[in-house]
VOMARLUM-136100 format. One record per atom (N, C-alpha, C): atom name; residue in three letters; x, y, z. Coordinates in nm, 3 decimals, decimal comma. Layout:
% residues N
SITE lopa milum       X       Y       Z
SITE   CA   Ala       X       Y       Z
...
% end
This chain:
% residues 129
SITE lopa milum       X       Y       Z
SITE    N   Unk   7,118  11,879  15,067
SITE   CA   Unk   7,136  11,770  14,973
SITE    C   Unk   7,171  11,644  15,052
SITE    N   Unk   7,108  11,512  15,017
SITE   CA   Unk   7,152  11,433  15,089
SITE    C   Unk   7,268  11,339  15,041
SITE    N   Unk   7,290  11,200  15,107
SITE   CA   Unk   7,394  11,164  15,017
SITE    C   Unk   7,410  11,079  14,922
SITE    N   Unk   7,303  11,051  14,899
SITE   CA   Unk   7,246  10,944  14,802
SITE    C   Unk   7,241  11,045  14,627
SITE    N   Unk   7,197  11,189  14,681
SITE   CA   Unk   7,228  11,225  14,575
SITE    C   Unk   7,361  11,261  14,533
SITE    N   Unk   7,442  11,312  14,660
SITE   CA   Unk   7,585  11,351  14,635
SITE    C   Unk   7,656  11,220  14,515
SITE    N   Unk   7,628  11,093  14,625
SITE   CA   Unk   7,698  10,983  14,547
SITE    C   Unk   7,653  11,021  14,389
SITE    N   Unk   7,560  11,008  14,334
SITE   CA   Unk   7,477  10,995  14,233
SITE    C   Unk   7,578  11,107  14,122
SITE    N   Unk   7,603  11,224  14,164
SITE   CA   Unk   7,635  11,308  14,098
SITE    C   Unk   7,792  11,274  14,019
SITE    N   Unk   7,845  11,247  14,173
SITE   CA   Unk   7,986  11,195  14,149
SITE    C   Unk   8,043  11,041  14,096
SITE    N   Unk   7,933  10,964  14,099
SITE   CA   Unk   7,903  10,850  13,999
SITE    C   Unk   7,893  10,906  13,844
SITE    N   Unk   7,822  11,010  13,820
SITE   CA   Unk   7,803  11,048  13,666
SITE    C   Unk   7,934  11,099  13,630
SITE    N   Unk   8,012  11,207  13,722
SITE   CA   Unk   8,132  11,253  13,684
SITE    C   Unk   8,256  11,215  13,670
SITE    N   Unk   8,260  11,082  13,733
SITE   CA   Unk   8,323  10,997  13,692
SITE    C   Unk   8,355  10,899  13,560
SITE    N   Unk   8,172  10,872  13,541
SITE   CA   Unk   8,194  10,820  13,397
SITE    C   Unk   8,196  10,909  13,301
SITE    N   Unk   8,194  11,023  13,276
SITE   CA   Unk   8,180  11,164  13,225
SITE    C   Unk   8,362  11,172  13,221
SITE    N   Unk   8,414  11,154  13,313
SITE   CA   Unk   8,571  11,162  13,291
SITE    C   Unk   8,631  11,090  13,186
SITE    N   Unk   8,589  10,904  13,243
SITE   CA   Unk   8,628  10,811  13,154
SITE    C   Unk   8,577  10,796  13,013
SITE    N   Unk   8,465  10,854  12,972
SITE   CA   Unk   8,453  10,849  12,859
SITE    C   Unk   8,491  10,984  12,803
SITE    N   Unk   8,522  11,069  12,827
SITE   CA   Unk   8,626  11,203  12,819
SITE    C   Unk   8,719  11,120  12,768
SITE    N   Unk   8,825  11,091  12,808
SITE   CA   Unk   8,958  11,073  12,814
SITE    C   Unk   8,987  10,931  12,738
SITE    N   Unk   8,849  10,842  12,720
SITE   CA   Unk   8,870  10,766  12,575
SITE    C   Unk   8,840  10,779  12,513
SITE    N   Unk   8,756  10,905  12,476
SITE   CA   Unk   8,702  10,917  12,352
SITE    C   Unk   8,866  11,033  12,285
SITE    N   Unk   8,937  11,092  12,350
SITE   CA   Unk   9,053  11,187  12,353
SITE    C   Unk   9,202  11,036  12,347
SITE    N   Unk   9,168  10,943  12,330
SITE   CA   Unk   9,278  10,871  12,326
SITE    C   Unk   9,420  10,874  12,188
SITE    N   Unk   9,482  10,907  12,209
SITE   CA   Unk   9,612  10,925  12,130
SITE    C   Unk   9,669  10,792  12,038
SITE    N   Unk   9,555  10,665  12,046
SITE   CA   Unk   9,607  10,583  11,998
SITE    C   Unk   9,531  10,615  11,869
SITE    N   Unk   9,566  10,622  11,717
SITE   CA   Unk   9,461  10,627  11,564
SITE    C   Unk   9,388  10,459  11,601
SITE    N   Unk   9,278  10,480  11,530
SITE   CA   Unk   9,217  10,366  11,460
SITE    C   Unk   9,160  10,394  11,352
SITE    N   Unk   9,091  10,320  11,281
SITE   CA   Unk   9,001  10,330  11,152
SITE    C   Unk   9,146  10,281  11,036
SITE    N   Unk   9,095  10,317  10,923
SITE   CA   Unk   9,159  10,287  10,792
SITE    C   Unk   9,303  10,377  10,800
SITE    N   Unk   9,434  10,247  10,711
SITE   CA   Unk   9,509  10,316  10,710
SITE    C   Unk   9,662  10,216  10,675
SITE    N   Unk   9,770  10,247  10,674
SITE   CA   Unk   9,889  10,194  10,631
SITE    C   Unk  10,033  10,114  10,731
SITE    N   Unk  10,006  10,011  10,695
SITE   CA   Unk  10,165   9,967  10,737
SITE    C   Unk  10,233   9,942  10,685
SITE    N   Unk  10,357  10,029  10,729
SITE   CA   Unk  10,500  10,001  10,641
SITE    C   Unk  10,596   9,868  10,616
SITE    N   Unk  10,620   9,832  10,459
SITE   CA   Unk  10,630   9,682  10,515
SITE    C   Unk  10,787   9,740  10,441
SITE    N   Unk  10,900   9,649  10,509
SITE   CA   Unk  11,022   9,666  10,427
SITE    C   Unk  11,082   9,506  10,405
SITE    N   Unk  11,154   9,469  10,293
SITE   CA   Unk  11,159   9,311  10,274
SITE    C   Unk  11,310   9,340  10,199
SITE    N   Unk  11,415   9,272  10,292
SITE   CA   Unk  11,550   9,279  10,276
SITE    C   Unk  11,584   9,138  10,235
SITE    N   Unk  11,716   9,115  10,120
SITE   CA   Unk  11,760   8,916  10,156
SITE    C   Unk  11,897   8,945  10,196
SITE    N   Unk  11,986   8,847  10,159
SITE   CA   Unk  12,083   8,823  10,170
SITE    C   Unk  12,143   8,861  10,031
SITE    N   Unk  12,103   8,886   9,919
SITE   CA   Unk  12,115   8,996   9,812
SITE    C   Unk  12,075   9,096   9,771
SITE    N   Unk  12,041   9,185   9,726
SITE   CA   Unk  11,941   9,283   9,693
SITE    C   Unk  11,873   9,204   9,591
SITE    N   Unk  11,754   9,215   9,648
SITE   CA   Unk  11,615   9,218   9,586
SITE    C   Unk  11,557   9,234   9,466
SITE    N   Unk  11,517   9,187   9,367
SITE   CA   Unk  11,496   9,227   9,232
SITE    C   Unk  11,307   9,251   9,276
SITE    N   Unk  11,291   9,126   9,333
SITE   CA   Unk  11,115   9,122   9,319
SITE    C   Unk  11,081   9,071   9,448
SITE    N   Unk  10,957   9,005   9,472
SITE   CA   Unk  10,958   8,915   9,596
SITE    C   Unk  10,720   8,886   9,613
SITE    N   Unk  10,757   8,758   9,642
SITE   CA   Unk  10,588   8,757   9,696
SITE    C   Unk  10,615   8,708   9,824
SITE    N   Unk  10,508   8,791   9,919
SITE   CA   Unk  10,475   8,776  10,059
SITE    C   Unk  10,338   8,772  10,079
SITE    N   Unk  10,294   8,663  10,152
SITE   CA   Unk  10,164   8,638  10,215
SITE    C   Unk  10,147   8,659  10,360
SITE    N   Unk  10,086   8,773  10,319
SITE   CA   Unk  10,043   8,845  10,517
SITE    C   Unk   9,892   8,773  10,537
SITE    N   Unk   9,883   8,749  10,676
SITE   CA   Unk   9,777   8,688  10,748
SITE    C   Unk   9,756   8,763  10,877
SITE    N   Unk   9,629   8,788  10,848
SITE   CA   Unk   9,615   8,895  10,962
SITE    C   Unk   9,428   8,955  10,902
SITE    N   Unk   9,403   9,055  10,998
SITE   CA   Unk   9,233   9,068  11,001
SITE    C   Unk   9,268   9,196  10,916
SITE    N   Unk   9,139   9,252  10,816
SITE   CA   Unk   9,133   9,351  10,798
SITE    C   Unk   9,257   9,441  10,666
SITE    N   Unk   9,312   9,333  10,580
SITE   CA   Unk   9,411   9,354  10,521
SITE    C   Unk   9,338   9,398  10,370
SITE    N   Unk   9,346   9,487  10,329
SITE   CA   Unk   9,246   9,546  10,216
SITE    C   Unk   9,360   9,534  10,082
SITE    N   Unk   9,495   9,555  10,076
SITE   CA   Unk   9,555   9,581   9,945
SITE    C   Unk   9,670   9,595  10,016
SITE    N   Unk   9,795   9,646   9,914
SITE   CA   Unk   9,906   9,725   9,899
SITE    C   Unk   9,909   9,823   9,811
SITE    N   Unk  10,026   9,933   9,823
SITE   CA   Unk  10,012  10,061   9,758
SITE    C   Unk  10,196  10,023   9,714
SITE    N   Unk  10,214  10,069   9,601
SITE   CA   Unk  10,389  10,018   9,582
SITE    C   Unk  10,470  10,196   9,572
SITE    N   Unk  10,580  10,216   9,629
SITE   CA   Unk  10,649  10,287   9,664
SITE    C   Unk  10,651  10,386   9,530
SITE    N   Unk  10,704  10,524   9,508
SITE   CA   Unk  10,696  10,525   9,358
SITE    C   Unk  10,818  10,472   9,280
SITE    N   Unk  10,769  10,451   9,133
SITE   CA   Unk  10,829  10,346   9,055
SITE    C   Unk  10,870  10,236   9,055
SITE    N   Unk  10,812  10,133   9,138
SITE   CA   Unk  10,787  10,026   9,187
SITE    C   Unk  10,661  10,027   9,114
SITE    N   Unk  10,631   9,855   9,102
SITE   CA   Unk  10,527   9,810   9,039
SITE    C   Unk  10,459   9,696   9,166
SITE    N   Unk  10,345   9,734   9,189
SITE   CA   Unk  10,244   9,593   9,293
SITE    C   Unk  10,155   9,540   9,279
SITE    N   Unk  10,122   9,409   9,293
SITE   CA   Unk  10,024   9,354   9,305
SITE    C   Unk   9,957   9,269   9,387
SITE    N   Unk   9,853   9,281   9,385
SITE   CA   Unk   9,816   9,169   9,567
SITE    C   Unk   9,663   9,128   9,515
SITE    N   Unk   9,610   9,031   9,578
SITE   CA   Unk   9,504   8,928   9,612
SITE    C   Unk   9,500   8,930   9,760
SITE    N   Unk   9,376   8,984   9,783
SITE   CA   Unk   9,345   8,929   9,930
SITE    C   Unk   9,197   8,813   9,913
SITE    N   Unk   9,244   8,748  10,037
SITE   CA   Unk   9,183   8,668  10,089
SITE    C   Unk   9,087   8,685  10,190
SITE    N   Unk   9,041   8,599  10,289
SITE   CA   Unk   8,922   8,628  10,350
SITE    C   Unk   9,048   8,699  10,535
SITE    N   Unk   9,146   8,578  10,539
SITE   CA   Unk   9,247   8,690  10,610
SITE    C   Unk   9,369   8,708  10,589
SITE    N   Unk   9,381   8,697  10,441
SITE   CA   Unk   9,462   8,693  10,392
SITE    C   Unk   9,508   8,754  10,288
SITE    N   Unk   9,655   8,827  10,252
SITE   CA   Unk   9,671   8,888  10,129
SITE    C   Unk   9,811   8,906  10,076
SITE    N   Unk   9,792   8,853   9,944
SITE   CA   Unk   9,899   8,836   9,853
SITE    C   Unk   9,997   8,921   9,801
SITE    N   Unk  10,102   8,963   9,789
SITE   CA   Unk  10,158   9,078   9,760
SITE    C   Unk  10,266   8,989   9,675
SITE    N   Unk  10,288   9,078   9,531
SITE   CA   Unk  10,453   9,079   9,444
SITE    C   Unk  10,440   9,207   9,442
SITE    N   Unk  10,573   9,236   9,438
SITE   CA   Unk  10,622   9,379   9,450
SITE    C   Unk  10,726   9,341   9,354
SITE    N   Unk  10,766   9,436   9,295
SITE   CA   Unk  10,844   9,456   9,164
SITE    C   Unk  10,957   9,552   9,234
SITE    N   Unk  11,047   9,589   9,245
SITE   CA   Unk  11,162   9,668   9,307
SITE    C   Unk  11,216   9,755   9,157
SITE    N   Unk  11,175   9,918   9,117
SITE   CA   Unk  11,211   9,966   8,983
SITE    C   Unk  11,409   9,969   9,023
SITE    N   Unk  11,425   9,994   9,166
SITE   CA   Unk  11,558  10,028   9,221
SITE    C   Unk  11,626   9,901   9,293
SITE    N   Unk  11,694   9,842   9,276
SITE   CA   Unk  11,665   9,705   9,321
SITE    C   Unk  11,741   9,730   9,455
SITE    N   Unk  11,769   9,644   9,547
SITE   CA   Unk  11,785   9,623   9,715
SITE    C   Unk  11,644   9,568   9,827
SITE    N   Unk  11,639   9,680   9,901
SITE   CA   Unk  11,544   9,659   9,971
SITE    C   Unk  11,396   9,741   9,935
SITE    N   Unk  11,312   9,602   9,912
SITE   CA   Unk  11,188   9,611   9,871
SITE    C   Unk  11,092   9,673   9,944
SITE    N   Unk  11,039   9,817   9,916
SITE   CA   Unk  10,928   9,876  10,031
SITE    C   Unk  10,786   9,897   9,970
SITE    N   Unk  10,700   9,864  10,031
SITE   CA   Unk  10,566   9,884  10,002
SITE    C   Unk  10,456   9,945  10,132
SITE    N   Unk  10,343   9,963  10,120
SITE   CA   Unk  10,237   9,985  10,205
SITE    C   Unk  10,145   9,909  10,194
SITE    N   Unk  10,130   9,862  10,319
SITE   CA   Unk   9,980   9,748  10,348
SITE    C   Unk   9,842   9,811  10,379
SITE    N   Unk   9,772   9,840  10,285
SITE   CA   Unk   9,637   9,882  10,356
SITE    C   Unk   9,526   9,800  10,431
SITE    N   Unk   9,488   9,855  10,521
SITE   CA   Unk   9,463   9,830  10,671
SITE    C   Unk   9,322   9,846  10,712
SITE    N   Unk   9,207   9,822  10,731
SITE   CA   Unk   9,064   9,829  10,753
SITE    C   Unk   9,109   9,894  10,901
SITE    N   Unk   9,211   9,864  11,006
SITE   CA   Unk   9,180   9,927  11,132
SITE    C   Unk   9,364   9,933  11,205
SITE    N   Unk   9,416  10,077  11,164
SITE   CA   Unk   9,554  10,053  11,189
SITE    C   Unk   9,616  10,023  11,358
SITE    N   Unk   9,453  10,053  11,428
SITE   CA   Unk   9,487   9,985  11,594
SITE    C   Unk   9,503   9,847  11,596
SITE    N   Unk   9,458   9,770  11,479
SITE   CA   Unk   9,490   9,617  11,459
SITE    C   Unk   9,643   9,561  11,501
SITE    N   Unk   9,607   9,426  11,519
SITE   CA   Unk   9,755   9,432  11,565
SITE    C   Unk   9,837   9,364  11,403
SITE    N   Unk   9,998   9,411  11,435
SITE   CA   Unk  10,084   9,396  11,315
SITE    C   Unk  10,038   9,246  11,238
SITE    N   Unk  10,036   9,170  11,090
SITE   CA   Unk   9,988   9,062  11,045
SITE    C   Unk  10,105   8,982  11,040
SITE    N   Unk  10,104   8,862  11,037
SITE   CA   Unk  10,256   8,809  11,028
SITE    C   Unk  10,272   8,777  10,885
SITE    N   Unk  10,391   8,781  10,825
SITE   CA   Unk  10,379   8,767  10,686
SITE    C   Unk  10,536   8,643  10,688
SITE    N   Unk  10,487   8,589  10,568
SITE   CA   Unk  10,566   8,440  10,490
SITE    C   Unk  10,635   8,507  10,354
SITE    N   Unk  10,745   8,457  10,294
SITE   CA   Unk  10,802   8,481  10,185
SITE    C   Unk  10,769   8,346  10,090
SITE    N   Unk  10,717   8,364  10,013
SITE   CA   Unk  10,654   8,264   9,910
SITE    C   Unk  10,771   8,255   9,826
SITE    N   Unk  10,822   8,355   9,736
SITE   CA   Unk  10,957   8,343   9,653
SITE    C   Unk  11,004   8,537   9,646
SITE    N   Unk  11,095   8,492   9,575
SITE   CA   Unk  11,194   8,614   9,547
SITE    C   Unk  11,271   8,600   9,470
SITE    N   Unk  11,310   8,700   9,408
SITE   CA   Unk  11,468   8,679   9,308
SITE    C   Unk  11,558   8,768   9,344
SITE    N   Unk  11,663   8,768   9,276
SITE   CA   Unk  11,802   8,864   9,335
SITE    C   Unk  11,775   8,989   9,175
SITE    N   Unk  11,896   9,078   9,189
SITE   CA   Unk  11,891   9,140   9,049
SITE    C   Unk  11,915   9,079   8,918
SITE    N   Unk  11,987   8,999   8,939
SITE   CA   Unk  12,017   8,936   8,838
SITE    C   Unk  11,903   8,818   8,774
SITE    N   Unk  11,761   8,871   8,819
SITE   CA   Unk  11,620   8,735   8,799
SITE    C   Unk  11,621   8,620   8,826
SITE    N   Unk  11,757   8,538   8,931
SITE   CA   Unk  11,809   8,477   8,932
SITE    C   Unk  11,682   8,379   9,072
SITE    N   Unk  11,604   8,318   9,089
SITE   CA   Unk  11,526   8,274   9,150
SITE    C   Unk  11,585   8,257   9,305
SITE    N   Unk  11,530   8,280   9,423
SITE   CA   Unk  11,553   8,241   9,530
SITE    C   Unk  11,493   8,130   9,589
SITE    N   Unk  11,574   8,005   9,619
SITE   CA   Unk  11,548   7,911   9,685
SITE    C   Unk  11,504   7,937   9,809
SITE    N   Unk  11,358   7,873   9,825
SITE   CA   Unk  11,307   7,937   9,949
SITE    C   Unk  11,315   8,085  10,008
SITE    N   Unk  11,286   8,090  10,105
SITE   CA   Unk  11,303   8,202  10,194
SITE    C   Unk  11,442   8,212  10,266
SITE    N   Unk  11,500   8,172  10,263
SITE   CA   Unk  11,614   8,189  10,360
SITE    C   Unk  11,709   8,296  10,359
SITE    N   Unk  11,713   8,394  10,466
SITE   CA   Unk  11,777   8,478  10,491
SITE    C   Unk  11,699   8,649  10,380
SITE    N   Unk  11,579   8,622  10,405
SITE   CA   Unk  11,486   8,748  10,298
SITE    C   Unk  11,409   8,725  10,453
SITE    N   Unk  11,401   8,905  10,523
SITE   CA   Unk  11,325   8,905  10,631
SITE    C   Unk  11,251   9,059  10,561
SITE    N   Unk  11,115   8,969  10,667
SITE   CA   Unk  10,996   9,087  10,618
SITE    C   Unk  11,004   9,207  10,732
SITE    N   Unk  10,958   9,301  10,724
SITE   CA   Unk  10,975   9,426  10,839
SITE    C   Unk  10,867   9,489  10,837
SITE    N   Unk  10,749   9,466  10,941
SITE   CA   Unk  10,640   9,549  10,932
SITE    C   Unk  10,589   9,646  11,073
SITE    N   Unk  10,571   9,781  11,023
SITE   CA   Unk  10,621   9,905  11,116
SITE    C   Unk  10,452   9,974  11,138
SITE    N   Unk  10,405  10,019  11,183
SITE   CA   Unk  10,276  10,110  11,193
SITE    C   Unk  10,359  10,278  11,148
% end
């Protein structure tokens, strides 16, 4: 054998490795959920958040919780209704959960008492894979 073929062989088994071992990669992709959690400086009655980010299909609301969302082209709307009031949890559905996390804005909120929240201040969003 000479070495032109040797090389040749061990050129293929090489890329034969690397595409082995990424096609075997431990990271998920495709469709799927991020955990969003939305705390204030009171407990929570309700709250709308606008996430921006690629690939944002809906929300799913915790049970007995009530949700609703509008997406946009990268963008998507969420009120979440809290049936338990405190901290507000929902699920973001996801066109590709290797995406990276979306950043999200607090549009408004209220406390338990329906009592309106001025701005955002001190209501932080929490989003987890």
């Amino acid at each position: 054998m000479n070495q032109a073929f040797l090389a040749r062989i061990g050129a293929l088994c090489t890329i034969a490795l690397i595409s082995l071992t990424t096609a075997c990669s431990d990271d998920p992709s495709g469709p799927g959920t991020f955990s969003v959690a939305v705390s204030g400086p009171t407990a929570l009655g309700s709250v709308v958040v606008e996430f921006t980010g690629e690939g944002l299909t809906g929300a799913t609301a915790s049970p007995g919780d009530w949700i609703s969302s509008a997406a946009g082209p990268s963008s998507l709307r969420v009120l979440a209704v809290a049936a338990q009031t405190g901290i507000i949890q929902f699920q973001l559905q996801v066109a590709d959960v290797s995406a990276p996390l979306p950043t999200a804005f607090v549009v408004t909120g209220s406390g338990v008492d329906d009592r309106l929240l001025i701005g955002s201040g001190g209501v932080e969003v929490s989003i987890s894979r």
